[in-house]
DRENPA-3360 file (N, C-alpha, C; in nm, 2 decimals, always signed):
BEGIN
1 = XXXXXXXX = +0.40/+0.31/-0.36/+0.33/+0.38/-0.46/+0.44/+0.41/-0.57 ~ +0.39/+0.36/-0.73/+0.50/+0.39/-0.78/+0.49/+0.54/-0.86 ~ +0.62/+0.62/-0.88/+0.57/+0.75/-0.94/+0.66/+0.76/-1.06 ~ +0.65/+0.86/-1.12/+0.72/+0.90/-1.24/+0.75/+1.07/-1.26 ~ +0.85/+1.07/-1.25/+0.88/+1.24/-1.23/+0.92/+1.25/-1.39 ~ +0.82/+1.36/-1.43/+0.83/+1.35/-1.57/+0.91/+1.52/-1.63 ~ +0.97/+1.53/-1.75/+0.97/+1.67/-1.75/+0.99/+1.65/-1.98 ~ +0.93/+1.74/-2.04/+1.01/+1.75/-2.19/+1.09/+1.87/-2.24;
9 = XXXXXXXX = +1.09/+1.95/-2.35/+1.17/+2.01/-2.40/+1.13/+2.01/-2.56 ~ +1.05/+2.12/-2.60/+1.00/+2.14/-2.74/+1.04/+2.26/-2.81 ~ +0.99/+2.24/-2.94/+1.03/+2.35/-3.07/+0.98/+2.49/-3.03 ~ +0.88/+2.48/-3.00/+0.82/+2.63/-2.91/+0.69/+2.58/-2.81 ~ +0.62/+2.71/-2.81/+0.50/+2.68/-2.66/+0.37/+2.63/-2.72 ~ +0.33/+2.64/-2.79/+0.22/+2.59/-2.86/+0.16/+2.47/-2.95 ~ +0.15/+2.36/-2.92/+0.11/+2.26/-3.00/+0.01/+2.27/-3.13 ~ -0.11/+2.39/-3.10/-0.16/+2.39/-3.19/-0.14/+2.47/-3.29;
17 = XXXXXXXX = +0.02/+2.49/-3.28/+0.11/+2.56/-3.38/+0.14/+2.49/-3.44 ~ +0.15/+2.35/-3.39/+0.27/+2.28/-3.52/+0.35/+2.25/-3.41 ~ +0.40/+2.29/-3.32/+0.52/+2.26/-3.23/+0.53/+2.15/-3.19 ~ +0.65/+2.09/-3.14/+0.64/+1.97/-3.14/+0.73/+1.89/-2.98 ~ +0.78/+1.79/-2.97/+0.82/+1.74/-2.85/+0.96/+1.71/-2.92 ~ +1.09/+1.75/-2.85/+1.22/+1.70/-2.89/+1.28/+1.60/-2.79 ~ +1.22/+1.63/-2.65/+1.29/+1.55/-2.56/+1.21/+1.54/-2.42 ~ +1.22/+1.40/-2.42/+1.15/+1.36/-2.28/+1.24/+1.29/-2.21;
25 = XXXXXXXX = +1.25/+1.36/-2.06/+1.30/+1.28/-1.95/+1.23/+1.25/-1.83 ~ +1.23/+1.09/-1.83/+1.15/+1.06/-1.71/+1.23/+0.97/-1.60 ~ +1.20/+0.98/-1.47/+1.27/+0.85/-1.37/+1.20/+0.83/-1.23 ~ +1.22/+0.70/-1.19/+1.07/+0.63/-1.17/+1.14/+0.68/-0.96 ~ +0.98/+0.68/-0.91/+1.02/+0.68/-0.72/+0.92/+0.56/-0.71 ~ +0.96/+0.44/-0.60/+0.91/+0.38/-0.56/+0.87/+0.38/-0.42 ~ +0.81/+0.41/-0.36/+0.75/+0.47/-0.23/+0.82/+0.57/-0.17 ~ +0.83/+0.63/-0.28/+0.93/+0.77/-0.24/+1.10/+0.78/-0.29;
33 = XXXXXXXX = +1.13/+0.71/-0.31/+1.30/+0.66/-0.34/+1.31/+0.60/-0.53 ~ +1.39/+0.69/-0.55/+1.48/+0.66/-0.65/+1.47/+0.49/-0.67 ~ +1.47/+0.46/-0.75/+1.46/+0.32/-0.83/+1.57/+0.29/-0.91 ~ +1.61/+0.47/-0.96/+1.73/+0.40/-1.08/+1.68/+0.38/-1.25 ~ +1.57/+0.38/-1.25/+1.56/+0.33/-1.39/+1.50/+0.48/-1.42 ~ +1.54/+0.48/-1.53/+1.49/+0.61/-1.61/+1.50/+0.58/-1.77 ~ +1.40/+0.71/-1.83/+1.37/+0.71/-1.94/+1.41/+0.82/-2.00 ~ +1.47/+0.81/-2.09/+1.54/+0.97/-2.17/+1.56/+0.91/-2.31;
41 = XXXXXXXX = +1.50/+1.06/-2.39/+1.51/+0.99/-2.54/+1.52/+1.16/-2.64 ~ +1.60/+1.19/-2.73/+1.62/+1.29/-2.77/+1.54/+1.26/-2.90 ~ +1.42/+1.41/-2.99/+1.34/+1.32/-3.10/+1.35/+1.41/-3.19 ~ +1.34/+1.39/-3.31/+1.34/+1.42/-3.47/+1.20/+1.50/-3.46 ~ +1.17/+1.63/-3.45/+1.04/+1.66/-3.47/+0.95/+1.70/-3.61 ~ +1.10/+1.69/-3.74/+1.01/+1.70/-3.84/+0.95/+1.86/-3.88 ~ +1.06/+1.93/-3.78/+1.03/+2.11/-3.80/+1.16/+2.16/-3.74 ~ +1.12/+2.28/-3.77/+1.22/+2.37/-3.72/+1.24/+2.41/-3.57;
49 = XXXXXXXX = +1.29/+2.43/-3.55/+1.28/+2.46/-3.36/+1.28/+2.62/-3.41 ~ +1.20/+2.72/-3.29/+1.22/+2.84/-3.29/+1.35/+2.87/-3.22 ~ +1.39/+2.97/-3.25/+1.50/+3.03/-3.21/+1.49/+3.04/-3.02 ~ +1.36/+3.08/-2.98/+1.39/+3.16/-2.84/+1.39/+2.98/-2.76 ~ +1.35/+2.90/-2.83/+1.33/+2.78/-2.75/+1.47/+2.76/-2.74 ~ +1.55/+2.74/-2.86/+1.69/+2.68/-2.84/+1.80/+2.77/-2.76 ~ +1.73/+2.87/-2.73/+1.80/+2.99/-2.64/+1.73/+2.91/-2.48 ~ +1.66/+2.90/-2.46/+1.58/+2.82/-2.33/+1.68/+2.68/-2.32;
57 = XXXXXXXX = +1.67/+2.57/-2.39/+1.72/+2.43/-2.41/+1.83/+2.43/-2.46 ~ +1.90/+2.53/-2.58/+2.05/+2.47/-2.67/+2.03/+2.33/-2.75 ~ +1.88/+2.28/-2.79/+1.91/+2.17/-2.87/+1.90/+2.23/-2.99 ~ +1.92/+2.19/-3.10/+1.97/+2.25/-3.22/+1.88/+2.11/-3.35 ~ +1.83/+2.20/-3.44/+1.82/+2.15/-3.56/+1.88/+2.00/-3.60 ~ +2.04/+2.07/-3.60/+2.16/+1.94/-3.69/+2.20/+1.88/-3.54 ~ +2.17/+1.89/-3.43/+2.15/+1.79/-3.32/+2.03/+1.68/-3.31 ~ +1.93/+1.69/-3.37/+1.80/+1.58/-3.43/+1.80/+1.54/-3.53;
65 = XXXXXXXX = +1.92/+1.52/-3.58/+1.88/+1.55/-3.75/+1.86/+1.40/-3.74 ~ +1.96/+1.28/-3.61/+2.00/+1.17/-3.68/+1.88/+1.12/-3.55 ~ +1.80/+1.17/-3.44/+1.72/+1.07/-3.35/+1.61/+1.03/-3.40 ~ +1.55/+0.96/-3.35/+1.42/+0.88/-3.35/+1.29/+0.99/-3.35 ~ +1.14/+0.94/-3.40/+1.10/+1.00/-3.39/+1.00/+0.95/-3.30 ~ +0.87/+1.05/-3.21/+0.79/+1.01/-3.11/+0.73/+0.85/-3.18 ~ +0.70/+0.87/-3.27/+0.67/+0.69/-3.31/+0.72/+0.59/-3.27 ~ +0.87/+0.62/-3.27/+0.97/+0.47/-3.25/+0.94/+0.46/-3.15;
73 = XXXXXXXX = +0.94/+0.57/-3.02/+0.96/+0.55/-2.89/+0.84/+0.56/-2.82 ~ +0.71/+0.58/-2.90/+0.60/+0.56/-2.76/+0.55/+0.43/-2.72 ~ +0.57/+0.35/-2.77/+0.56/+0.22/-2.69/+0.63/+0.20/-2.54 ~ +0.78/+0.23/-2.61/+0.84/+0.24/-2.47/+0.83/+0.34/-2.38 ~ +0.78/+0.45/-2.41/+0.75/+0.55/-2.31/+0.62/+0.50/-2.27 ~ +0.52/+0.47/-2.33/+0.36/+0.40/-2.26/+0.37/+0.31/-2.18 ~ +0.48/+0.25/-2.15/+0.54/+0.11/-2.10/+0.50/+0.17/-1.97 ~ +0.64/+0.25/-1.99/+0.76/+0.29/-1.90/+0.66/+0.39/-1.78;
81 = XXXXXXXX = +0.53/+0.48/-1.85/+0.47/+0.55/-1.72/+0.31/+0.46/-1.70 ~ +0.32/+0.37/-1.74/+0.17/+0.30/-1.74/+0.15/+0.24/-1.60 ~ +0.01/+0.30/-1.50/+0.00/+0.27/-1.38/+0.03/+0.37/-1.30 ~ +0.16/+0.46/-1.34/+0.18/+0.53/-1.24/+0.12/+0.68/-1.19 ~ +0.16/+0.73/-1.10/+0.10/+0.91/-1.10/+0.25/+0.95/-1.16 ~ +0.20/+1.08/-1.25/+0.32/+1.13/-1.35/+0.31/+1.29/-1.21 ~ +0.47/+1.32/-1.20/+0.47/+1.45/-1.16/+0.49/+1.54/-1.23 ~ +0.47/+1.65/-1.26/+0.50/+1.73/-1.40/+0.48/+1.88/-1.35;
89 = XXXXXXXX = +0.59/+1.95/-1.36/+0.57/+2.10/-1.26/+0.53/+2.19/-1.40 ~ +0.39/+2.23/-1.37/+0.29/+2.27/-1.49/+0.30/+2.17/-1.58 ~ +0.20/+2.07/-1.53/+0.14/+1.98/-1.63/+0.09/+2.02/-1.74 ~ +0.00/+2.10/-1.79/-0.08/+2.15/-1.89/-0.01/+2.14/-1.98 ~ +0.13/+2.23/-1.96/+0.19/+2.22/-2.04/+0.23/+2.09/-2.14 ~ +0.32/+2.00/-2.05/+0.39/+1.90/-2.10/+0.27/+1.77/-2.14 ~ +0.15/+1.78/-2.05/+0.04/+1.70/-2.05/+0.00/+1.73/-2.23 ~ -0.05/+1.86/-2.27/-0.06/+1.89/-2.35/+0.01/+1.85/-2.46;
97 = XXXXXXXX = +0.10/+1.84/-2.52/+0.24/+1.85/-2.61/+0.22/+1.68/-2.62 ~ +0.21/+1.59/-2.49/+0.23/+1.46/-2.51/+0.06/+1.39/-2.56 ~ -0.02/+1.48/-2.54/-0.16/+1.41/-2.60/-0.16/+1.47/-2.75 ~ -0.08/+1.60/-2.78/-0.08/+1.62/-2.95/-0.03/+1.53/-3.01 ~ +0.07/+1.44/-2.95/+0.17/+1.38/-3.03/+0.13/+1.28/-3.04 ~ +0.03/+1.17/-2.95/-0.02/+1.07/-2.94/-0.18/+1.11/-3.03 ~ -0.21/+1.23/-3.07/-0.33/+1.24/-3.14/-0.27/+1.22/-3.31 ~ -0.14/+1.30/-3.34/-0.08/+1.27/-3.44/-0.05/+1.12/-3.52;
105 = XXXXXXXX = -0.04/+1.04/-3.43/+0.00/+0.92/-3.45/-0.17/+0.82/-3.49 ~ -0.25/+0.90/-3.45/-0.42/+0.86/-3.48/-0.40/+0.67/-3.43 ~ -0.44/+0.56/-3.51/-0.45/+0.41/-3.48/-0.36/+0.38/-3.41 ~ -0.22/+0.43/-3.48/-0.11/+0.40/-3.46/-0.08/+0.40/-3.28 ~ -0.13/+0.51/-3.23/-0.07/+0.51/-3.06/-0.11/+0.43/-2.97 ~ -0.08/+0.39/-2.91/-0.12/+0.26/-2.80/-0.22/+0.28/-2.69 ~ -0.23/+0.43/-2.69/-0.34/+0.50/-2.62/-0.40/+0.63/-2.69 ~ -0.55/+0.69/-2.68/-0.57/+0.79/-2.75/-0.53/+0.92/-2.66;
113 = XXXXXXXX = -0.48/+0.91/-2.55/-0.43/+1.00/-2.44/-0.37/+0.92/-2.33 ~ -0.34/+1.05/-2.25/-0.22/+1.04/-2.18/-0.30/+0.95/-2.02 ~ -0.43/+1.00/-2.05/-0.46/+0.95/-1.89/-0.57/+0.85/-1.91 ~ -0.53/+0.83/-1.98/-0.56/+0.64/-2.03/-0.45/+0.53/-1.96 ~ -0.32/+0.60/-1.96/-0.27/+0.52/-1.90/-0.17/+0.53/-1.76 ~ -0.25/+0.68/-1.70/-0.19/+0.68/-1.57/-0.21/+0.82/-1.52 ~ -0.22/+0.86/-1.41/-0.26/+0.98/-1.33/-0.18/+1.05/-1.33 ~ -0.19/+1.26/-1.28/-0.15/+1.32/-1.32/-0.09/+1.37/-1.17;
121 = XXXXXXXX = -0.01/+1.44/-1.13/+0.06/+1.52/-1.04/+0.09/+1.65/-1.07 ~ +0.00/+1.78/-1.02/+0.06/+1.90/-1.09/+0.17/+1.95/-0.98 ~ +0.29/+1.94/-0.95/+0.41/+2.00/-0.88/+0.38/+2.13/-0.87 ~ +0.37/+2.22/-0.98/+0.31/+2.35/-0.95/+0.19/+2.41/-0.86 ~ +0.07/+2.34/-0.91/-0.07/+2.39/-0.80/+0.03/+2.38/-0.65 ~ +0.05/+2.23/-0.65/+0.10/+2.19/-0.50/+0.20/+2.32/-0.43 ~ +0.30/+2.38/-0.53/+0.39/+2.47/-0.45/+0.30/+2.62/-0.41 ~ +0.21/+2.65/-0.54/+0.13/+2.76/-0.50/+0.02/+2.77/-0.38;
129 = XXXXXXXX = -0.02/+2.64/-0.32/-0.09/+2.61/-0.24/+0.00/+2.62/-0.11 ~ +0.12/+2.56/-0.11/+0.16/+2.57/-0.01/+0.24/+2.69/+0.01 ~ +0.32/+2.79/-0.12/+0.38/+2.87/-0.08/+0.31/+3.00/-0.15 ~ +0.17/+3.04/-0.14/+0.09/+3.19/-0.17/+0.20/+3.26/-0.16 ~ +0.17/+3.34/-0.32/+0.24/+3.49/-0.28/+0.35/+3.48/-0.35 ~ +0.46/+3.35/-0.39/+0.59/+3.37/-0.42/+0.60/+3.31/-0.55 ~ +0.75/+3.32/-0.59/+0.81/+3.25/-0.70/+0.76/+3.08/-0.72 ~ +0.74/+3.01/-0.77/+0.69/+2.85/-0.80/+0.78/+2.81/-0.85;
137 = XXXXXXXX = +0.83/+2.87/-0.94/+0.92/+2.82/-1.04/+1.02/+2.73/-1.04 ~ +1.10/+2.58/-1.11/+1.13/+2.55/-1.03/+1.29/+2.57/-0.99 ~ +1.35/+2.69/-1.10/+1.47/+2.76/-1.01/+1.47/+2.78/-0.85 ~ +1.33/+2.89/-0.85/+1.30/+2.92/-0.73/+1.24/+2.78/-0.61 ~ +1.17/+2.72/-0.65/+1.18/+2.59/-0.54/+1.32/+2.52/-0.49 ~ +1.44/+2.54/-0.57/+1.51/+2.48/-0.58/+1.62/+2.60/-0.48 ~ +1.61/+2.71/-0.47/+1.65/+2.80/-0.38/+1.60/+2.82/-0.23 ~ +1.44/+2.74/-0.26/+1.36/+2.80/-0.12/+1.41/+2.67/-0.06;
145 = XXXXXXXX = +1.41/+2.53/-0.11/+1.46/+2.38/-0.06/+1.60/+2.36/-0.03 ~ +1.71/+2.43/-0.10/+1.85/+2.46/-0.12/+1.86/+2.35/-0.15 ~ +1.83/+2.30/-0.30/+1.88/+2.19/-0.39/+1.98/+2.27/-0.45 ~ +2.05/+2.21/-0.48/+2.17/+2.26/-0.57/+2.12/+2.26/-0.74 ~ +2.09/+2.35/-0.80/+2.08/+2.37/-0.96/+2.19/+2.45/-1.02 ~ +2.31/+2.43/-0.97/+2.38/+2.53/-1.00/+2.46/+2.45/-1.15 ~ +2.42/+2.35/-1.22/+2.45/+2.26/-1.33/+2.35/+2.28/-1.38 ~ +2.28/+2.36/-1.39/+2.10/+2.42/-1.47/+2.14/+2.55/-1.57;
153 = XXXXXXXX = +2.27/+2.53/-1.67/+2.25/+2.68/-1.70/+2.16/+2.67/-1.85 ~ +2.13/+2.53/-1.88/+1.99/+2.55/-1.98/+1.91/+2.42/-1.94 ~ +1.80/+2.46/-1.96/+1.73/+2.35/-1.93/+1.71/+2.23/-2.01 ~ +1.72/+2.11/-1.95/+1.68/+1.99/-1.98/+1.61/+1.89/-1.94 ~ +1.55/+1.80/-2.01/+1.43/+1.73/-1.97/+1.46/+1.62/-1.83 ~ +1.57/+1.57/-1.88/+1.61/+1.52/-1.79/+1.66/+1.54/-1.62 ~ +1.72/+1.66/-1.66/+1.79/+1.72/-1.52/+1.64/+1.78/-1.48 ~ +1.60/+1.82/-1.54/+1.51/+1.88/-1.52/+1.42/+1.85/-1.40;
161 = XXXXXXXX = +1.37/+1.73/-1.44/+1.32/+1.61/-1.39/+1.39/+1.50/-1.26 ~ +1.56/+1.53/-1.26/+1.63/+1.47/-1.12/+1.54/+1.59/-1.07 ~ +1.63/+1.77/-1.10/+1.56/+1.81/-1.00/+1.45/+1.84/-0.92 ~ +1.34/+1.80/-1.00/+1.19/+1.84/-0.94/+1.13/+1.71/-0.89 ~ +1.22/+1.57/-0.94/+1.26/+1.48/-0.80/+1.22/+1.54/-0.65 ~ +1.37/+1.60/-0.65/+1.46/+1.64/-0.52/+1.35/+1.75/-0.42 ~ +1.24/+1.82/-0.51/+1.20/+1.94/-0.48/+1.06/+1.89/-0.44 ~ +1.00/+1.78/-0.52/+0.86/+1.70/-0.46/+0.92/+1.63/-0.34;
169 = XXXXXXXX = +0.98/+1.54/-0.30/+1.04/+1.47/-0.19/+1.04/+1.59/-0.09 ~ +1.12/+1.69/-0.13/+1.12/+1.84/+0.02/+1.01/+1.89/+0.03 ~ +0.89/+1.89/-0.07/+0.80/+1.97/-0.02/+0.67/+1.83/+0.05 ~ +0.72/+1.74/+0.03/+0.64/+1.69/+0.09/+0.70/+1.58/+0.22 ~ +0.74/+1.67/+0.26/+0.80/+1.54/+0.38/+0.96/+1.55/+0.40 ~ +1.05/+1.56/+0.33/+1.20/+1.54/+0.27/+1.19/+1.41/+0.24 ~ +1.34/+1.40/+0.26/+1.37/+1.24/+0.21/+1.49/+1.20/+0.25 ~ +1.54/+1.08/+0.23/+1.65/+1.04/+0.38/+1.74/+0.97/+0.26;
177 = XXXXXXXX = +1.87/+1.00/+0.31/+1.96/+0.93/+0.20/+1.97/+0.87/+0.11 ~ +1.97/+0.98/+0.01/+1.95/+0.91/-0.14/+2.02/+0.92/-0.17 ~ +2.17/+0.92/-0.15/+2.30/+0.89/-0.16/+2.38/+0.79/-0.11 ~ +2.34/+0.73/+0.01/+2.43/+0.70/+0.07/+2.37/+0.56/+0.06 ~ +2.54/+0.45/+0.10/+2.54/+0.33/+0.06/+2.47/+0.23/+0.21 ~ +2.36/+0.19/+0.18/+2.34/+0.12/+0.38/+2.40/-0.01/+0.36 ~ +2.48/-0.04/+0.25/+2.49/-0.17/+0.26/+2.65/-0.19/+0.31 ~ +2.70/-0.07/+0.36/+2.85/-0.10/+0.38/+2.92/-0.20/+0.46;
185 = XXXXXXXX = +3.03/-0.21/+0.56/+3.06/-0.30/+0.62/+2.97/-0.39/+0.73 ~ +2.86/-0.31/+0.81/+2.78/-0.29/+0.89/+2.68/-0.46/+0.83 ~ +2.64/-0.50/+0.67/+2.60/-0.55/+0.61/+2.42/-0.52/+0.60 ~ +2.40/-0.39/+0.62/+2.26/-0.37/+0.64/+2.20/-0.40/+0.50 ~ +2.13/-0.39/+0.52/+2.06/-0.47/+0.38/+1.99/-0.34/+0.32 ~ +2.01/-0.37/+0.17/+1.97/-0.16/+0.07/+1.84/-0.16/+0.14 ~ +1.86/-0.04/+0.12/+1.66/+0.02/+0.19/+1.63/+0.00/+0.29 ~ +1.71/-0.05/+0.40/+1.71/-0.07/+0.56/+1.70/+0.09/+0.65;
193 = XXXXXXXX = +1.61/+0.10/+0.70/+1.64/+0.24/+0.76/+1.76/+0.23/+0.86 ~ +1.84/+0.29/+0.86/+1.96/+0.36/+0.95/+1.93/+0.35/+1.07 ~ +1.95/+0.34/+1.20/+1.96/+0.41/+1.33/+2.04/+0.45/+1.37 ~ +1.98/+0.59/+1.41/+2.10/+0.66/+1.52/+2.15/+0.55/+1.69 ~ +2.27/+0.56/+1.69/+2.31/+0.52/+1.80/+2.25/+0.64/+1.93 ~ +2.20/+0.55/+2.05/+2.16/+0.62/+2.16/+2.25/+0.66/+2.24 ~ +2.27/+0.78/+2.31/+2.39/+0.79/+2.44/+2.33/+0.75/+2.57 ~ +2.22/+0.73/+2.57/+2.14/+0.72/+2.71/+2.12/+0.81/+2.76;
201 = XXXXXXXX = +2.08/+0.94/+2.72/+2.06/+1.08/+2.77/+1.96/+1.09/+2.67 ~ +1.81/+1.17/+2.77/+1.71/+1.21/+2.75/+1.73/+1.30/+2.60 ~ +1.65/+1.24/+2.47/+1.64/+1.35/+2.39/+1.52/+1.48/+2.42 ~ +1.59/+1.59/+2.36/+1.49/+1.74/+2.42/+1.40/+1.72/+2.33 ~ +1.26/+1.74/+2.39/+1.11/+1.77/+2.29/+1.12/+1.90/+2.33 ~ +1.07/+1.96/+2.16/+1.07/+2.11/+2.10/+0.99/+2.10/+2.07 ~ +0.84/+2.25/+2.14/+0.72/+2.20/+2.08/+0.72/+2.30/+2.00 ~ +0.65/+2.26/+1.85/+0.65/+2.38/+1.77/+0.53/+2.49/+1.80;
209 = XXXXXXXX = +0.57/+2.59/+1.75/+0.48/+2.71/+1.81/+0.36/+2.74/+1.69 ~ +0.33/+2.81/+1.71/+0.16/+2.84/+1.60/+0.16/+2.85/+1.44 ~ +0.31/+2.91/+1.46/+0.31/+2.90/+1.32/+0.38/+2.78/+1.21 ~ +0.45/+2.71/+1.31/+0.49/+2.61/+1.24/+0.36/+2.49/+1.24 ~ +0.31/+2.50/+1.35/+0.16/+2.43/+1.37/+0.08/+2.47/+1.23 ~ +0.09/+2.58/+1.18/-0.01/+2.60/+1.08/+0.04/+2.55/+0.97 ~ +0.17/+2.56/+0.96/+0.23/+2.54/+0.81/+0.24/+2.37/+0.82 ~ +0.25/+2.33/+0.93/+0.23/+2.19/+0.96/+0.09/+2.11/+0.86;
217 = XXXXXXXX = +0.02/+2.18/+0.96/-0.14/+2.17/+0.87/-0.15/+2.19/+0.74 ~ -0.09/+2.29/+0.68/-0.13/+2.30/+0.57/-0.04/+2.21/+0.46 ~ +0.07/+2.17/+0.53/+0.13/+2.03/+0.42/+0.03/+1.95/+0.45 ~ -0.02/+1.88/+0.55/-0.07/+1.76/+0.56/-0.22/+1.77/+0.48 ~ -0.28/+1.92/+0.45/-0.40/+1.95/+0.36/-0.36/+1.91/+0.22 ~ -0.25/+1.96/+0.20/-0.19/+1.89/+0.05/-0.18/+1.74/+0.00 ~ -0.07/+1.73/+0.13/-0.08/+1.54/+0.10/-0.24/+1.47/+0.13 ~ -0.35/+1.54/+0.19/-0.46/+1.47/+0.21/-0.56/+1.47/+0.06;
225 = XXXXXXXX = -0.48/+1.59/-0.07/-0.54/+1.62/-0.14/-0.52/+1.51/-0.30 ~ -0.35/+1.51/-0.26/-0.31/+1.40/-0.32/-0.36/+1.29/-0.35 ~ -0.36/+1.26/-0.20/-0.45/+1.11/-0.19/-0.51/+1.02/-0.20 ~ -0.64/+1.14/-0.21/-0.78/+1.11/-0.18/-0.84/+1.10/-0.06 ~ -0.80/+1.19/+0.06/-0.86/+1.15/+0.14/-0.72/+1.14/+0.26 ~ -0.79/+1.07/+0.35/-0.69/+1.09/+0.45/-0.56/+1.03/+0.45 ~ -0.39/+1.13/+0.42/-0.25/+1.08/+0.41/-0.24/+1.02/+0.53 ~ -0.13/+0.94/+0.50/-0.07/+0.81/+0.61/-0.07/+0.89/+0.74;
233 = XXXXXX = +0.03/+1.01/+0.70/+0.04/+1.06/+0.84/-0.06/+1.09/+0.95 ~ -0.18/+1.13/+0.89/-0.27/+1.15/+1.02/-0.33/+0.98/+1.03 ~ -0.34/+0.88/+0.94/-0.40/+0.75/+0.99/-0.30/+0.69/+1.10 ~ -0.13/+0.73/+1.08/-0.13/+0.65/+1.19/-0.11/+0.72/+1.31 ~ -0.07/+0.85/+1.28/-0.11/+0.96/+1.38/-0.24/+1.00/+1.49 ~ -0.34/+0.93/+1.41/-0.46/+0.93/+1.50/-0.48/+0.87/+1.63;
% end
């Protein structure tokens, strides 16, 4: 399944202000794993930025003065998420901002919206569903998962976007070395699952107790929601 972890960075909160898109960062999972290819583009919006935004981001006026604008680059951004499910932690938001800007462009856009050419992922419902009651945010996911954001002291589209990677993969399953090289002396081939060496001694079964049984359940209610219907884990679990 291919995905696209998406995140932007605009002049203020309202589109139908005027506000506009300065920066999009996107990078692609292919059945869960990093691919490598990403999309990052800094844009000319043709306004002023408000002040409290550039206190949120630090992008600046005479820092756009010389980039592209959403015109040059939506071809290759329509490319680049076409087919896929987009993640986006509060979609509305960013979903929004990216169909003003493709409404702006009228003939000109290669699509008249965003879900013309690919499905949506809201990261946020997903955390409130599974964690009622708390912070969503994704500082806070990124504290309850113990991702490291501690290179987060403004936000950006891009990082933004590794991290809420890091934080969909933990909330739905983890994820297994996405650092590390399998192809070392051993000559395993990239993307080969790893095995542990056995000692020949009985591993212990720990059964989990009621409450991890529930919280159990209620991931697998998530990923069944995802889906459409019934996630891998219970088909081959059945």
């Amino acid at each position: 399944m291919r995905q696209i972890v998406l995140d932007t960075e605009t002049t203020g909160l309202e589109p139908g202000e005027g506000h506009r898109i300065i920066e999009i960062g996107c990078l692609e999972l292919d059945n869960r794993r990093p691919t490598g290819r990403k999309l990052h583009e800094y844009l000319q919006p043709d306004r002023e930025i408000d002040a409290g935004a550039i206190e949120i981001h630090g992008i600046t006026n005479e820092f756009l003065a010389d980039k592209p604008r959403f015109a040059d680059v939506v071809g290759e951004f329509i490319e680049f998420v076409r087919g896929a499910e987009l993640i986006i932690h509060n979609a509305p938001f960013d979903v929004g901002f990216l169909n003003h800007e493709l409404r702006l462009l009228g003939d000109a856009a290669p699509v008249t919206e965003l879900a013309e050419a690919c499905t949506v992922l809201d990261s946020l419902v997903m955390a409130r569903r599974m964690h009622p009651g708390t912070r969503n945010s994704l500082d806070a996911l990124c504290k309850r998962y113990e991702i490291d954001a501690s290179g987060r002291t403004l936000h950006g589209a891009l990082l933004d976007a590794e991290l809420l990677a890091d934080v969909y993969l933990a909330m739905t399953g983890g994820q297994v070395a996405l650092g590390l090289d399998a192809g070392g002396e051993g000559g395993a081939e990239a993307g080969a699952p790893v095995r542990a060496q056995r000692s020949g001694k009985p591993l212990p079964v720990i059964e989990p107790d009621a409450d991890e049984q529930a919280a159990h359940e209620a991931l697998l209610r998530t990923l069944d929601e995802s889906a459409g219907g019934a996630c891998r884990w219970r088909a081959t679990s059945s």
